[in-house]
N, CA, C and O atoms as a MOPAC input file, in Angstrom:
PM7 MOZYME 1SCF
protein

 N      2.52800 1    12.00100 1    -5.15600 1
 C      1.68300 1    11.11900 1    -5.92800 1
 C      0.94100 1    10.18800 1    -4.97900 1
 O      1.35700 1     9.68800 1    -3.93400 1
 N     -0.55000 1    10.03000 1    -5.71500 1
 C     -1.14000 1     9.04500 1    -4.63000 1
 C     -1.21500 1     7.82000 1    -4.74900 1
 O     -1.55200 1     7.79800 1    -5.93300 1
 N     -1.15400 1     6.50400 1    -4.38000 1
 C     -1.05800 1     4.92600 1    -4.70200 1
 C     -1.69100 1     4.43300 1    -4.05100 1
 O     -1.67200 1     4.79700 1    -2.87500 1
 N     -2.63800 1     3.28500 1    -4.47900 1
 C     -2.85800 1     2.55700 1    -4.38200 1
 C     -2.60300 1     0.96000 1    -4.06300 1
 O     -3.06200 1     0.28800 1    -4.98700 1
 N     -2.11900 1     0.30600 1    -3.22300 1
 C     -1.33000 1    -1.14700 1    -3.13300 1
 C     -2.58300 1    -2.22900 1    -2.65900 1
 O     -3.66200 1    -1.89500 1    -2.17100 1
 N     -2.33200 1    -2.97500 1    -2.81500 1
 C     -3.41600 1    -4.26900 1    -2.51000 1
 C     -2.36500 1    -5.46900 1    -2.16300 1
 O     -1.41400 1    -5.81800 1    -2.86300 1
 N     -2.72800 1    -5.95400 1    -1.05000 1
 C     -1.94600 1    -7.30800 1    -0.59800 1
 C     -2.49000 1    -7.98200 1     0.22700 1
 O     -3.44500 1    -7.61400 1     0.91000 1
 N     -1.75900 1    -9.43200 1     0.28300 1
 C     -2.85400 1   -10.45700 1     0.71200 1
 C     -2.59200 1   -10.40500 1     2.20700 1
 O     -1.51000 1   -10.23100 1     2.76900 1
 N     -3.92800 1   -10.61200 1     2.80200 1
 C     -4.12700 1   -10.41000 1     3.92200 1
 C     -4.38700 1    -9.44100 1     4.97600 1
 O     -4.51300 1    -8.27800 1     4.59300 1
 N     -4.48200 1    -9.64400 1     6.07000 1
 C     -5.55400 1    -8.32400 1     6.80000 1
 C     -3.82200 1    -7.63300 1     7.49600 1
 O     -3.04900 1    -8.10700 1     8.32800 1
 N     -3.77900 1    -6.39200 1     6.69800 1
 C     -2.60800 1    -5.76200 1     7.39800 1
 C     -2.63900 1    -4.78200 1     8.51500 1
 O     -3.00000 1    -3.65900 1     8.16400 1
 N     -2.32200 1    -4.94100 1     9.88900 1
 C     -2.00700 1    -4.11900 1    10.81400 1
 C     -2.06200 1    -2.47900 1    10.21700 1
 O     -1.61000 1    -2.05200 1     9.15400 1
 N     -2.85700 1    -1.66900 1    11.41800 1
 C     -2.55900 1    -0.44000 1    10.54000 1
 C     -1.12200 1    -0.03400 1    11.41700 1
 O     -0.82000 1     1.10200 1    11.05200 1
 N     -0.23100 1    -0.48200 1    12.32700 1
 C      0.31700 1     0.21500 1    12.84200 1
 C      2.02000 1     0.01400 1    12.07200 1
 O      3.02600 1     0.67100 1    12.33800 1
 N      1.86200 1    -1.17900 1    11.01700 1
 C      2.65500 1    -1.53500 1    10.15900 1
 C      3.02700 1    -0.13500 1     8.78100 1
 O      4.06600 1     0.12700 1     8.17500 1
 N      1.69500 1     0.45700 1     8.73100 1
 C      1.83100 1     1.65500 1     7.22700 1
 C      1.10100 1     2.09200 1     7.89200 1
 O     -0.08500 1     1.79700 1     7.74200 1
 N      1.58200 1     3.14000 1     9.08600 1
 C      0.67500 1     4.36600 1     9.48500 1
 C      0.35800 1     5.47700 1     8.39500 1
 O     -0.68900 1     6.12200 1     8.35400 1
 N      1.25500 1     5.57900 1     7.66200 1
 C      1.05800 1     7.14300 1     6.48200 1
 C      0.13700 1     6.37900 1     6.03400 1
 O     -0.80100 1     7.14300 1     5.80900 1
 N     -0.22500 1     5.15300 1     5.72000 1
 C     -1.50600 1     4.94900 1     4.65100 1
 C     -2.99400 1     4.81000 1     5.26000 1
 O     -3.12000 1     4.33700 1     6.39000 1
 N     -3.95700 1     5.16200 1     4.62500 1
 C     -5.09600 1     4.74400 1     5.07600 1
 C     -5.12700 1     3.07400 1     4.16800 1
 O     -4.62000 1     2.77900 1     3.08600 1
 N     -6.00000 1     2.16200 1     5.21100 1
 C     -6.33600 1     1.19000 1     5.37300 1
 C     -7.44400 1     0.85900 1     5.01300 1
 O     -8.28900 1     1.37400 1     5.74500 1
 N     -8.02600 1     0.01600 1     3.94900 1
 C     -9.11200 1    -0.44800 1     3.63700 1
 C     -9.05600 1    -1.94000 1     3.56200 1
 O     -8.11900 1    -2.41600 1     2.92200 1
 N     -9.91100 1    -2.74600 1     4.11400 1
 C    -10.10800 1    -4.01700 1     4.52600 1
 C    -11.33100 1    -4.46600 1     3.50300 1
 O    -12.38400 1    -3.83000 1     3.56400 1
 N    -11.19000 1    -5.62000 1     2.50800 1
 C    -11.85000 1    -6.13600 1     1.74600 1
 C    -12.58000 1    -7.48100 1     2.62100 1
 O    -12.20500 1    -8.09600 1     3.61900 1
 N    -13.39200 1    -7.56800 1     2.03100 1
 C    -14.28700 1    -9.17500 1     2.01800 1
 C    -13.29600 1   -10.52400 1     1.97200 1
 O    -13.41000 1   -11.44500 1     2.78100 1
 N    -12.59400 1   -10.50200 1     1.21100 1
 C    -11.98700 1   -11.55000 1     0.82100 1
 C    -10.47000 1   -11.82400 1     1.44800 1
 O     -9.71500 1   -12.71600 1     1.06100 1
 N    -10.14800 1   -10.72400 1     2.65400 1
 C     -8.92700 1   -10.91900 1     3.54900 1
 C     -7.25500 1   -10.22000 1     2.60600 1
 O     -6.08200 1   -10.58200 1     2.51800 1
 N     -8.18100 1    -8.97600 1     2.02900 1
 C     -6.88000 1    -8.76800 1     1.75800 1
 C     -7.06500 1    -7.16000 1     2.03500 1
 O     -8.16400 1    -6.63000 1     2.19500 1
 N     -5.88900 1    -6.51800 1     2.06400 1
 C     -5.92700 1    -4.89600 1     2.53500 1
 C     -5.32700 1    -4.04700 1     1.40900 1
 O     -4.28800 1    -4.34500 1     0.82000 1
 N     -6.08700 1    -2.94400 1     1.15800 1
 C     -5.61500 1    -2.11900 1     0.08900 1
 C     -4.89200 1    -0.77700 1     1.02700 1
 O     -5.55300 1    -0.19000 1     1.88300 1
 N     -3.72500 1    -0.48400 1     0.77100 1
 C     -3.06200 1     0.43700 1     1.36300 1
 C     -3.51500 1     1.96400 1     0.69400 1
 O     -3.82800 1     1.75800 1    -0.47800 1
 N     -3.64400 1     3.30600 1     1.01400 1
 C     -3.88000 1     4.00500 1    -0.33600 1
 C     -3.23400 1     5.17900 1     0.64700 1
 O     -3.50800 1     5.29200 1     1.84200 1
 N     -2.30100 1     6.04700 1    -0.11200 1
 C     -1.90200 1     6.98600 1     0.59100 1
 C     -0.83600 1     7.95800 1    -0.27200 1
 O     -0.39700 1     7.44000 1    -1.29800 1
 N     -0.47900 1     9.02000 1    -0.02400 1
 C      0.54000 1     9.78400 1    -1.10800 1
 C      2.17200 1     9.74400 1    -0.63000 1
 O      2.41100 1     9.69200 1     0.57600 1
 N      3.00400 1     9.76500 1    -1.36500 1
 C      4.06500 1     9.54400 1    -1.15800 1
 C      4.91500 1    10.34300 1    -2.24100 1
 O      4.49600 1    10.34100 1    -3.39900 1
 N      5.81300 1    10.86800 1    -2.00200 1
 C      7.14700 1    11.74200 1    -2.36200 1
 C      7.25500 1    11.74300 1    -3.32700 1
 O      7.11900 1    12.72800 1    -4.05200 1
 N      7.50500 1    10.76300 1    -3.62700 1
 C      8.90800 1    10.22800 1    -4.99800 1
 C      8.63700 1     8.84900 1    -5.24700 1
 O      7.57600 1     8.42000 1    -4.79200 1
 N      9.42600 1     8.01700 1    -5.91500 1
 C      9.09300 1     7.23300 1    -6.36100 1
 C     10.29000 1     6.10000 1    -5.40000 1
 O     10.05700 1     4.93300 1    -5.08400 1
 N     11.49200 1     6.85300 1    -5.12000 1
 C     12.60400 1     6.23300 1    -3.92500 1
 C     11.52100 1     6.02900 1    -2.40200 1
 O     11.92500 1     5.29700 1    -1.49900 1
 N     10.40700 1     6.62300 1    -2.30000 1
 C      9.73500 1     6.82400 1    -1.40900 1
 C      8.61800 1     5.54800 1    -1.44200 1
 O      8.35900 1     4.83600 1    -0.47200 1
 N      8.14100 1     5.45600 1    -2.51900 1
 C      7.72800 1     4.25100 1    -3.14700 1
 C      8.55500 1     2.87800 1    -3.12500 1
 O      8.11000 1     1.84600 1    -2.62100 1
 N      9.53300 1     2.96600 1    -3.59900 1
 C     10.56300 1     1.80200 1    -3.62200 1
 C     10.70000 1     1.12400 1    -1.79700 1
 O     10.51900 1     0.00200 1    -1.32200 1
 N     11.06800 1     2.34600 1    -1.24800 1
 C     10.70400 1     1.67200 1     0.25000 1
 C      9.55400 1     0.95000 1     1.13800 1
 O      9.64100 1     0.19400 1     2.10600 1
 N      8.58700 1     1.41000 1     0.52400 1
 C      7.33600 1     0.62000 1     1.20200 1
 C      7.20600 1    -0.09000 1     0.30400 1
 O      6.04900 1    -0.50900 1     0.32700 1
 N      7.90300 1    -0.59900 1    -0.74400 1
 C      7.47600 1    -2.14300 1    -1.48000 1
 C      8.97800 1    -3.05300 1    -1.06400 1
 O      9.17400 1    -4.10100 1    -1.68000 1
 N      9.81500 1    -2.68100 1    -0.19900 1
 C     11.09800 1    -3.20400 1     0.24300 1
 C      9.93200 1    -3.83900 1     1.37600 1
 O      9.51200 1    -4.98700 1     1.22600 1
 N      9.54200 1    -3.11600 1     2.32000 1
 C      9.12600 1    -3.24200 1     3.58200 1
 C      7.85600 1    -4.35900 1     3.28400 1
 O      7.68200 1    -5.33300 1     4.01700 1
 N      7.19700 1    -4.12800 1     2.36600 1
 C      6.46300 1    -5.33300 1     2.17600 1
 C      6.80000 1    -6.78100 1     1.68100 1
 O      6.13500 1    -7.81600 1     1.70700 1
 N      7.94700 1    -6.52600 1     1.26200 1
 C      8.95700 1    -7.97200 1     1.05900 1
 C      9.24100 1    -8.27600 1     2.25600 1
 O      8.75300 1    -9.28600 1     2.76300 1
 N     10.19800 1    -7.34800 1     3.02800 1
 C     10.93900 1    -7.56600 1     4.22400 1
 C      9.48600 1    -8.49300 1     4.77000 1
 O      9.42700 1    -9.69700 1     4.52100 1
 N      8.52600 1    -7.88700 1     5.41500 1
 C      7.33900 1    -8.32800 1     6.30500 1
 C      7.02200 1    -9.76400 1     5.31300 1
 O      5.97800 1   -10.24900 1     5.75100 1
 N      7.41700 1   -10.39600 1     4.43600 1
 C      6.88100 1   -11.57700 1     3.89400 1
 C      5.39800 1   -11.41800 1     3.45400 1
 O      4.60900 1   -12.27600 1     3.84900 1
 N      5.02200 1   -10.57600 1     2.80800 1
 C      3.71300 1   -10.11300 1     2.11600 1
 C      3.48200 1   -10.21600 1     1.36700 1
 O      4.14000 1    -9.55800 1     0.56100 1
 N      2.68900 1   -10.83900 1     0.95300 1
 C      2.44000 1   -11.00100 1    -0.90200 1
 C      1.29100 1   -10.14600 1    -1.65900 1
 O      0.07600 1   -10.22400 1    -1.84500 1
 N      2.53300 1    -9.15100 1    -2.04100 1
 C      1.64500 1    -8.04200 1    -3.30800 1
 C      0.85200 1    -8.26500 1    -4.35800 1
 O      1.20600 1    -8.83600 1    -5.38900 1
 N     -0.29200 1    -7.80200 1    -4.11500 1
 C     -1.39900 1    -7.93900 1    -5.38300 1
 C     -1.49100 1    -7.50600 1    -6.61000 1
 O     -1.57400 1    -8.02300 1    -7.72400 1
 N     -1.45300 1    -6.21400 1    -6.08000 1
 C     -1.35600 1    -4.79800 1    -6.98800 1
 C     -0.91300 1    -3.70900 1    -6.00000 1
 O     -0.83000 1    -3.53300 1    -4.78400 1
 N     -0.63600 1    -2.97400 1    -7.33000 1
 C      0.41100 1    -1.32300 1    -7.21600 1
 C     -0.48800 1    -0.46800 1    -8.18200 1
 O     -0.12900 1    -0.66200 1    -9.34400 1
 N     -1.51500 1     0.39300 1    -8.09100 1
 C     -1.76700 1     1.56600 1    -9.02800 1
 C     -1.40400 1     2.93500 1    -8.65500 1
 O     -1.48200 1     3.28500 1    -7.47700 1
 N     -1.02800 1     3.70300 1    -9.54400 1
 C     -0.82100 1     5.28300 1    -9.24000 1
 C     -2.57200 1     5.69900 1    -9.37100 1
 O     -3.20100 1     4.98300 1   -10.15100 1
 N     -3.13400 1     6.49100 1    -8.85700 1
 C     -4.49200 1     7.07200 1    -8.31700 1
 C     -4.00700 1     8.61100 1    -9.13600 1
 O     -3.09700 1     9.38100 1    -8.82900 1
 N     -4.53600 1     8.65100 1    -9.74100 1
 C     -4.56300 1    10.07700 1   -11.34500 1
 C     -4.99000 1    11.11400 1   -10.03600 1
 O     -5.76800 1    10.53500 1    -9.27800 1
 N     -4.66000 1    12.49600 1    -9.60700 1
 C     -5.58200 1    13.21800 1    -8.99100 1
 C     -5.82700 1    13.88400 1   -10.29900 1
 O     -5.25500 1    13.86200 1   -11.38800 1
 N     -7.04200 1    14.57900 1    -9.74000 1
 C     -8.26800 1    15.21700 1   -10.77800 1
 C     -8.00100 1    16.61600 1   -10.34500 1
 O     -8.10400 1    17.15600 1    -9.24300 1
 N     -7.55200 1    17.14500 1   -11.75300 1
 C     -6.95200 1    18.67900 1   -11.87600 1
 C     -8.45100 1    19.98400 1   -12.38200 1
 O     -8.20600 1    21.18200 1   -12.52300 1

């Protein structure tokens, strides 16, 4: 599944290499990348606690069948 995350501030890409990196205007970074499972998921929103990050948003990204 593919996701979408948004959080505040300009995040290192070497922090979420599996994700591509998009850098907004307003200093915050949208993570977007596919991932496993949803235990797979649960870990990179651990890791963004751990790092003291404050989450914006979380969307699942529909792929087009």
């Amino acid at each position: 599944m593919k996701y979408e995350i948004k959080v505040k501030g300009i995040m290192p890409s070497y922090r979420f290499e599996a994700f591509e990196h998009i850098y907004t205007n307003d200093y915050k970074t949208l993570l977007r990348g596919e991932l496993i499972d949803q235990s797979a998921l649960y870990g990179v929103l651990r890791k963004i606690q751990d790092f003291g990050i404050e989450l914006i948003e979380l969307r699942l990204i529909e792929e087009e069948v």
